[in-house]
C-alpha positions in Angstrom: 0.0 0.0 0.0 1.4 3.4 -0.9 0.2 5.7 1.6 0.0 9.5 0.6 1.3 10.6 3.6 1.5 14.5 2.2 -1.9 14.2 1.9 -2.1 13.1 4.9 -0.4 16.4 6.5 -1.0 19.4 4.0 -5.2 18.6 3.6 -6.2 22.0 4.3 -10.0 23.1 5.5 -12.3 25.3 3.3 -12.6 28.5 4.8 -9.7 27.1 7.6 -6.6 27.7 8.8 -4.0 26.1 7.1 -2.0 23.9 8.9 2.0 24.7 9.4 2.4 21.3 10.8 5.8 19.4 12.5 8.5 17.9 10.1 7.2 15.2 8.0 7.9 11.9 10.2 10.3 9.3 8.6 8.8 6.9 5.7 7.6 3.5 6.8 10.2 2.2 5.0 13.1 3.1 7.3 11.5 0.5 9.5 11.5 -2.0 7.1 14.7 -1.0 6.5 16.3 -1.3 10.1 14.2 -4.5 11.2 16.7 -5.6 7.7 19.7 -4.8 9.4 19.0 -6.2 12.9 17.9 -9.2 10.9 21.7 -9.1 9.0 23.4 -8.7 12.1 21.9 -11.3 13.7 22.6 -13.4 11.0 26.4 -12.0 11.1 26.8 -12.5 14.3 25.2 -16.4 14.4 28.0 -16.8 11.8 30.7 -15.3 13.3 29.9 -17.5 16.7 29.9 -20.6 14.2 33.5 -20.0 12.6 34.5 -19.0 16.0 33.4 -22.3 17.0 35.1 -23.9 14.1 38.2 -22.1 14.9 38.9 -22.7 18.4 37.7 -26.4 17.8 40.6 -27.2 14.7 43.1 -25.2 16.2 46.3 -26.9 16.9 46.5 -28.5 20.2 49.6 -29.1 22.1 50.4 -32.0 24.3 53.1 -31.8 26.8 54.6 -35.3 27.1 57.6 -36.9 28.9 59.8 -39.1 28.0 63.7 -39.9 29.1 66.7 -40.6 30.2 68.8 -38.1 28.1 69.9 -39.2 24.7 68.0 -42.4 24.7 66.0 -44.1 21.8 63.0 -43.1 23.2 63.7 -39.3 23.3 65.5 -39.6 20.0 61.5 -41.2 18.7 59.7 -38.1 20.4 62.0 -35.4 18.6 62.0 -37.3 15.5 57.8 -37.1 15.6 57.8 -33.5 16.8 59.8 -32.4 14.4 57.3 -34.2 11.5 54.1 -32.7 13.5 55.4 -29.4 13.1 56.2 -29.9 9.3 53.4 -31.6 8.2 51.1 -28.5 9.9 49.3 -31.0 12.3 46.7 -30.4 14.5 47.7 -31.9 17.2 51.7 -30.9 18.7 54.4 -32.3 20.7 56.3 -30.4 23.4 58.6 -33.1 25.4 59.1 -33.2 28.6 63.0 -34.7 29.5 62.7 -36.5 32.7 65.5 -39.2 34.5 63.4 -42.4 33.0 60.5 -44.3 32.7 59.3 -44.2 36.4 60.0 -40.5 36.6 57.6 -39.4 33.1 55.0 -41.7 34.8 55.2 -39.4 38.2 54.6 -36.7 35.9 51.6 -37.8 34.0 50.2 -38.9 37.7 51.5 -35.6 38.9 49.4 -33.6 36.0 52.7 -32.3 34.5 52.2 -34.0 31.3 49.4 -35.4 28.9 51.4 -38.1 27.5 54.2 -40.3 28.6 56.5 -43.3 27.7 56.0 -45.3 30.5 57.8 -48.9 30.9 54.8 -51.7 31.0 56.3 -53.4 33.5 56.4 -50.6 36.1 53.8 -49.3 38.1 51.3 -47.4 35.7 49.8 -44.6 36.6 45.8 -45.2 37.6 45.1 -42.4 35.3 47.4 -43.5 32.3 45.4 -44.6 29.3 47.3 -46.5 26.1 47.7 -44.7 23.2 50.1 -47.2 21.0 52.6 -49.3 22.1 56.3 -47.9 21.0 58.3 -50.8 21.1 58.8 -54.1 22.8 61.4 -55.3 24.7 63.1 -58.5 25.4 64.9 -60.0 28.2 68.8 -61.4 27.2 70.5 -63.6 29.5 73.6 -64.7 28.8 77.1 -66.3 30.0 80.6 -65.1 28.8 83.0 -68.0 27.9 85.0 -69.2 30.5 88.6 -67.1 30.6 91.3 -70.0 30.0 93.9 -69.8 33.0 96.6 -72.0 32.9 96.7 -74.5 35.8 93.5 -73.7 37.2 90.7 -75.9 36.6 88.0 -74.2 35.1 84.3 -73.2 36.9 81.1 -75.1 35.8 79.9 -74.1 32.5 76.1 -72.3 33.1 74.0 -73.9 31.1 70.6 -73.0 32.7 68.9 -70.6 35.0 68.4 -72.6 37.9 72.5 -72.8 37.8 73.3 -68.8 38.7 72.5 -69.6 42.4 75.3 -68.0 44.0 76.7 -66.8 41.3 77.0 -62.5 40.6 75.1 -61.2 37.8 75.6 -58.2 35.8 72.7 -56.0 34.5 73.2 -53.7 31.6 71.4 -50.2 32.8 71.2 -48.5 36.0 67.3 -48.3 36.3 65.8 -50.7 38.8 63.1 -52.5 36.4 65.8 -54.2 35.1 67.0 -55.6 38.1 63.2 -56.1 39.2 62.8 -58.2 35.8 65.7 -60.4 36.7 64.1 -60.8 40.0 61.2 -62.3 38.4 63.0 -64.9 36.6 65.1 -66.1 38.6 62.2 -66.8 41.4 60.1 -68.6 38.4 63.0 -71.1 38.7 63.2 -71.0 42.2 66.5 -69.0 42.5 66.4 -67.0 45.5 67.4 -63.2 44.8 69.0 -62.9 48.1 71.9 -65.8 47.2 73.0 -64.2 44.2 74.8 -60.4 43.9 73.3 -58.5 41.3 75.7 -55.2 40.1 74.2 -53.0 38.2 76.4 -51.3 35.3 75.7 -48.1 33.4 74.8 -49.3 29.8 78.0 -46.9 28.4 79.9 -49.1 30.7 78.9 -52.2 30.2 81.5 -53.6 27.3 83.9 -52.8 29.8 82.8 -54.3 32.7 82.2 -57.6 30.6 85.5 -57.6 29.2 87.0 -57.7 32.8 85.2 -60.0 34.1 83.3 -58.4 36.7 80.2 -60.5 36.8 79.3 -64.7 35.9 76.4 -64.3 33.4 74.5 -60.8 32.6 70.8 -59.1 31.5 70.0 -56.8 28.8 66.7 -55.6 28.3 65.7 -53.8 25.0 64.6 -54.1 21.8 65.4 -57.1 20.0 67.9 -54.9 17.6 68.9 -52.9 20.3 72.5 -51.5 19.9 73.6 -51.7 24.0 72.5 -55.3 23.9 74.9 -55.9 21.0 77.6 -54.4 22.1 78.0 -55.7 25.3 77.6 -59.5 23.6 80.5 -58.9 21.3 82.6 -57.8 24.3 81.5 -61.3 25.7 83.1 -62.7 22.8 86.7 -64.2 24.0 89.3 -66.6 23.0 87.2 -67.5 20.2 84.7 -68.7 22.0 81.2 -67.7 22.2 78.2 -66.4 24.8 75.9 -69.2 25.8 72.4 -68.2 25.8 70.2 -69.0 28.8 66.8 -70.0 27.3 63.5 -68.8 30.0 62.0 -72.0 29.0 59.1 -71.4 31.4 57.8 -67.6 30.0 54.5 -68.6 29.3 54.5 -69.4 33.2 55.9 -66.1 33.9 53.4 -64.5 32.1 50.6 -65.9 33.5 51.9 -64.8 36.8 52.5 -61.7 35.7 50.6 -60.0 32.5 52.4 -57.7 31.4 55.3 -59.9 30.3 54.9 -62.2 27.3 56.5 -65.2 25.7 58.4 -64.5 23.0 61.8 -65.6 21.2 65.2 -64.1 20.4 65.9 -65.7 16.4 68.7 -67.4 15.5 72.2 -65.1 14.5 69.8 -62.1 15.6 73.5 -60.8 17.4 75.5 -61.8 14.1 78.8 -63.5 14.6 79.9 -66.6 13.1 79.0 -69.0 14.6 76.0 -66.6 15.0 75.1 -65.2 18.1 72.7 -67.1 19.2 73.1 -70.2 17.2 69.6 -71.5 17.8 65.8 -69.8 18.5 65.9 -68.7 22.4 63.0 -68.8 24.4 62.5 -65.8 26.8 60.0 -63.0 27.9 59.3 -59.2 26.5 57.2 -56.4 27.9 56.2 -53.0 26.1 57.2 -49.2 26.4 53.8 -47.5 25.8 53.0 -44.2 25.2 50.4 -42.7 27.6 47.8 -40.3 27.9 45.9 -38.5 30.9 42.5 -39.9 31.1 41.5 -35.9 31.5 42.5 -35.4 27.5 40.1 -35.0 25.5 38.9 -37.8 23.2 39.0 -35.6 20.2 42.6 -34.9 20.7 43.9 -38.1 21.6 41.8 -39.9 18.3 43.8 -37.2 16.2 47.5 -37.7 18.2 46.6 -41.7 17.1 45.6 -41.1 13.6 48.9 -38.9 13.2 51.3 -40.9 14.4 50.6 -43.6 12.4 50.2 -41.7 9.8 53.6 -40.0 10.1 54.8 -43.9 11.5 55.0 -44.5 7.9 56.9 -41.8 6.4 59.7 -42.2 9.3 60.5 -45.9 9.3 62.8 -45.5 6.0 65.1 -43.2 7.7 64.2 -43.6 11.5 63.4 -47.8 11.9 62.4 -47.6 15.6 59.6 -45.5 14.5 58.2 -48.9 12.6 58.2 -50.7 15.8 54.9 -48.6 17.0 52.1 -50.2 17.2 48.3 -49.8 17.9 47.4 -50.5 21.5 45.5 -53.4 22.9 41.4 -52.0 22.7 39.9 -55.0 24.6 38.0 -54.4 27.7 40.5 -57.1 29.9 43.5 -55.4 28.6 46.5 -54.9 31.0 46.6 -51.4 30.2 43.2 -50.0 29.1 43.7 -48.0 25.9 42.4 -44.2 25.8 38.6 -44.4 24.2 40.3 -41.6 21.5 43.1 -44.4 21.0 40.4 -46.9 20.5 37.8 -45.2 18.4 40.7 -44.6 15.8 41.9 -48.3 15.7 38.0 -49.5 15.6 37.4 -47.3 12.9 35.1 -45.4 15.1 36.6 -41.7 15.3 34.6 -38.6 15.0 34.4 -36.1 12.4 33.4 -32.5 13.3 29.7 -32.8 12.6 29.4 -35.7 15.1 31.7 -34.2 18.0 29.7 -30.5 18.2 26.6 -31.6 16.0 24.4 -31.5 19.7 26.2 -28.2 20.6 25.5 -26.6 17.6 21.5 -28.4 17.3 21.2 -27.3 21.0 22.7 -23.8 20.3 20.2 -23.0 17.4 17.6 -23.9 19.2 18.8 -21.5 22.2 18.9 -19.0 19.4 15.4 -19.4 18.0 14.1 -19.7 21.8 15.9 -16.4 22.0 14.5 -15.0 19.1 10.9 -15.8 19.9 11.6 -14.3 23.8 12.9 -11.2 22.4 9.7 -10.8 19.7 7.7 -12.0 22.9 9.1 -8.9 24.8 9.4 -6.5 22.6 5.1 -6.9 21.5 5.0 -6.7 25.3 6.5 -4.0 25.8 4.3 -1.9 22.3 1.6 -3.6 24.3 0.3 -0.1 26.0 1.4 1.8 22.5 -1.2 -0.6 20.8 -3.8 0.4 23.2 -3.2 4.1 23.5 -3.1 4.0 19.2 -6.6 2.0 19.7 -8.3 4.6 21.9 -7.0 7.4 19.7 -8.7 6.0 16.7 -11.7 6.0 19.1 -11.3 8.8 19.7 -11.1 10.1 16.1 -14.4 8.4 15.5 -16.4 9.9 18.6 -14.6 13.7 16.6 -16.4 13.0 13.3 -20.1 13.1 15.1 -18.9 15.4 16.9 -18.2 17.1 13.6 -21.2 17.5 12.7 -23.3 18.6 15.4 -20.6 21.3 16.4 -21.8 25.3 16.1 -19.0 27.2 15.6 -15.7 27.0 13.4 -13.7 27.8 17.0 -14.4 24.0 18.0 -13.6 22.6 14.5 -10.0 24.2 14.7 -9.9 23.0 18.4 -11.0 18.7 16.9 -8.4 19.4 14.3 -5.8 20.5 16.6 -6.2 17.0 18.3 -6.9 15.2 14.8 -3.3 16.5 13.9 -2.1 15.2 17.1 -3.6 12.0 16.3 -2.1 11.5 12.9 1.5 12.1 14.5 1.2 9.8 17.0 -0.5 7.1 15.0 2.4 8.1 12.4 4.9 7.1 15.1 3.5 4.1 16.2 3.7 2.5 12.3 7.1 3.9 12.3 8.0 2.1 15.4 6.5 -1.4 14.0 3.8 -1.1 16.6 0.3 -1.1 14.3 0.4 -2.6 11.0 -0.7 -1.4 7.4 -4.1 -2.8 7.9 -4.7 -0.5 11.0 -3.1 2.3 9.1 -5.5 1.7 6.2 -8.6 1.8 8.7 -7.1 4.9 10.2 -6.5 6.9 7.1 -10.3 5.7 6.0 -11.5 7.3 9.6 -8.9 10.7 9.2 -10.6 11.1 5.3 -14.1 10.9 7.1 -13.3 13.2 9.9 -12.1 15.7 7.0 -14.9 15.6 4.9 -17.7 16.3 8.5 -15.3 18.9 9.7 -15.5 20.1 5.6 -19.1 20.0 5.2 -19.9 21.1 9.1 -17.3 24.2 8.2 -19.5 25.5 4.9 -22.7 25.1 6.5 -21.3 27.0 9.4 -20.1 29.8 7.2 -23.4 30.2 5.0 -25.7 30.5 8.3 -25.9 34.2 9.3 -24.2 35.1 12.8 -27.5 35.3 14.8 -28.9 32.0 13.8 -25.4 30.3 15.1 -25.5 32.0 18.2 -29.0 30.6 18.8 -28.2 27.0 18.2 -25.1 27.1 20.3 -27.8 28.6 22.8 -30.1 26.3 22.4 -27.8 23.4 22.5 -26.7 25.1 25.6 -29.8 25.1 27.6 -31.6 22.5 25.8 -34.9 24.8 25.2 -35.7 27.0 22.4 
């Protein structure tokens, strides 16, 4: 509807006072137009909390994690992957954490210090340590040096078997305790008591050199099958061309039963070259697992994309770096020795989360806040035009009750006086479209009312004008007193 709102404001009386009325009010239009642009920004700012959303939510993450002793494999594995994480833009970052060992990175993911760990799995775990992947296993070597050849002195038993280091002194390769705890274990499997043997524990950059003097009867080595200590300290075993017997732990299925985190496993034939190879047959003995850890406080999300990357960057590494092909995905069942991380076990079931299904209820839930929000606002704001509806009601009432008025009145005086207020009328009702409060439907009615009002104060005004003075002033007497 195209309202003619000059019309409106410049209709002028016949034989009247023209009216020099207030600034035109603004067109309906501008409200149109601004109820457009709270719509826009609204809009705006719904998408700007959206992409904010998405921002903070694939932002890179990083993960504080702790690993050690100084220049050891596993520190040399965590650089190595930090390094490629920061290369390959990742979402998901490494900062390590150097600690003394294994026992001291577990203290500080029990501590809180750290979200991720490499923990030794035969060492106390943390109760709120969850497996992310395995990074390598380990296996126990026990061995005997040839005996040394001393003229005129008959020579010592040969050791052929564990139950046969009873009383003897055995050397372990590596200052940290678990090793010494894992030789513990075996030797009371076979009924060796701990107490009748002396254990001396060497540093592992000592080790060739205690071996080549003699200092100990038979010695341990834990490590990775192609660990580097483990094989230097058999060659320095190596004497007088003869070679290191093997003790085989012929009862580690027995041992792990007992104790879960070890396994059974073998050491292959010539796996320590030499010729005759070193060993010369398959070896029987046990292995446990360095695992990598994570806080069960981290998130889910996070620790699902830590998996997928290191796997992912597991394969791009092993060429130059082999000990990262040792990783491996972390045991998901639900009687597991170490439970693995519900992030670490949604990406090895094939049941990660994208986006969508991570923040799909946040965002449902969030546009439905919105719309609730929308339809409170519209709510208050129709409550609060509530008294503007009703005053703009009673003014077209009023406007009604002015047009019989209209035409009973006597004299021009009280026309301009119903104009007056008609004027005041039409601003106000003006104003109240402008502010959204009546709609173009009420306007219409009122503009129908206005044109009626016009027309009795137009006809009441001539008839007025062509009655001579004295007959007015009788009818306003008469309507006056009522009598003739």
């Amino acid at each position: 509807m195209n309202l003619n709102v000059k019309r409106l404001f410049a209709r002028s009386m016949t034989g009247g006072i023209d009216l020099v009325g207030p600034p035109v009010p603004p067109s309906p239009r501008s409200a149109k137009r601004r109820m457009m642009f709270v719509t826009l920004a609204g809009i705006l700012a719904v998408i700007g909390a959206v992409a904010g959303t998405y921002y903070f939510a694939m932002r890179p993450v990083t993960l504080r994690i702790a690993v050690g002793p100084a220049n050891s494999d596993d520190v040399r594995v965590v650089q190595t992957l930090t390094q490629a994480f920061i290369q390959a833009r990742s979402q998901v970052r490494l900062r390590p954490m150097q600690t003394d060992g294994a026992i001291a990175s577990a203290q500080a993911l029990a501590d809180g210090k750290a979200d991720l760990a490499i923990v030794r799995g035969d060492l106390d775990v943390p109760k709120n340590a969850q497996a992310v992947a395995t990074l390598r296993k380990n296996v126990a070597v026990l061995w005997v040096p040839p005996a040394a050849k001393v003229r005129g002195k008959k020579a010592a038993p040969k050791i052929t078997k564990v139950v046969q280091l009873s009383g003897r002194r055995i050397g372990v390769v590596g200052r940290t305790q678990a090793n010494v705890n894992l030789l513990k274990v075996i030797l009371k499997q076979y009924g060796v008591d701990p107490n009748k043997v002396e254990i001396v524990a060497f540093p592992a950059h000592e080790a060739a050199d205690a071996i080549r003097n003699q200092r100990a009867d038979a010695y341990l080595a834990a490590g990775p099958v192609n660990s580097k200590i483990t094989a230097d300290a058999i060659a320095a075993s190596t004497r007088d061309g003869g070679i290191p017997t093997f003790l085989a732990i012929d009862s580690a299925e027995a041992i792990a039963q007992n104790h879960p985190v070890y396994e059974a496993s073998e050491i292959p034939s010539g796996t320590y070259g030499g010729s005759p190879a070193r060993p010369e047959e398959e070896v029987k003995t046990i292995r446990f697992s360095h695992h990598i850890v994570a806080r069960k406080g981290v998130s889910e999300s996070t620790v699902a994309t830590f998996t997928r990357q290191l796997f992912a960057v597991r394969q791009t590494l092993k060429t130059d770096f082999p000990l990262a092909a040792q990783i491996e995905t972390p045991d998901t069942d639900k009687d597991a020795v170490l439970p693995a991380h519900p992030g670490a076990a949604a990406y090895v079931d094939g049941e990660e989360k994208t986006f969508l299904d991570r923040y799909s209820d946040f965002i449902w839930w969030g546009l439905m806040a919105l719309s609730a929000m929308g339809s409170a606002g519209a709510w208050f704001a129709g409550y609060l035009k509530k008294d503007e509806r009703s005053n703009n009601s009673s003014l077209r009432e009023r406007l009604l009750d002015m047009i019989a008025a209209a035409r009973r009145s006597d004299s021009t005086e009280e026309l301009d006086r119903m104009q007056t207020e008609a004027d005041d009328i039409l601003r106000d009702t003006l104003r109240c479209f402008e502010h959204g409060t009546i709609e173009e439907g009420a306007l219409t009615a009122f503009n129908i009312a206005l044109d009626q009002f016009h027309n009795a104060v137009a006809d009441r005004r001539a008839l007025l004008m062509s009655m001579p003075q004295s007959l007015q002033r009788a009818g306003a007497q008469f309507r006056a007193t009522g009598t003739l």
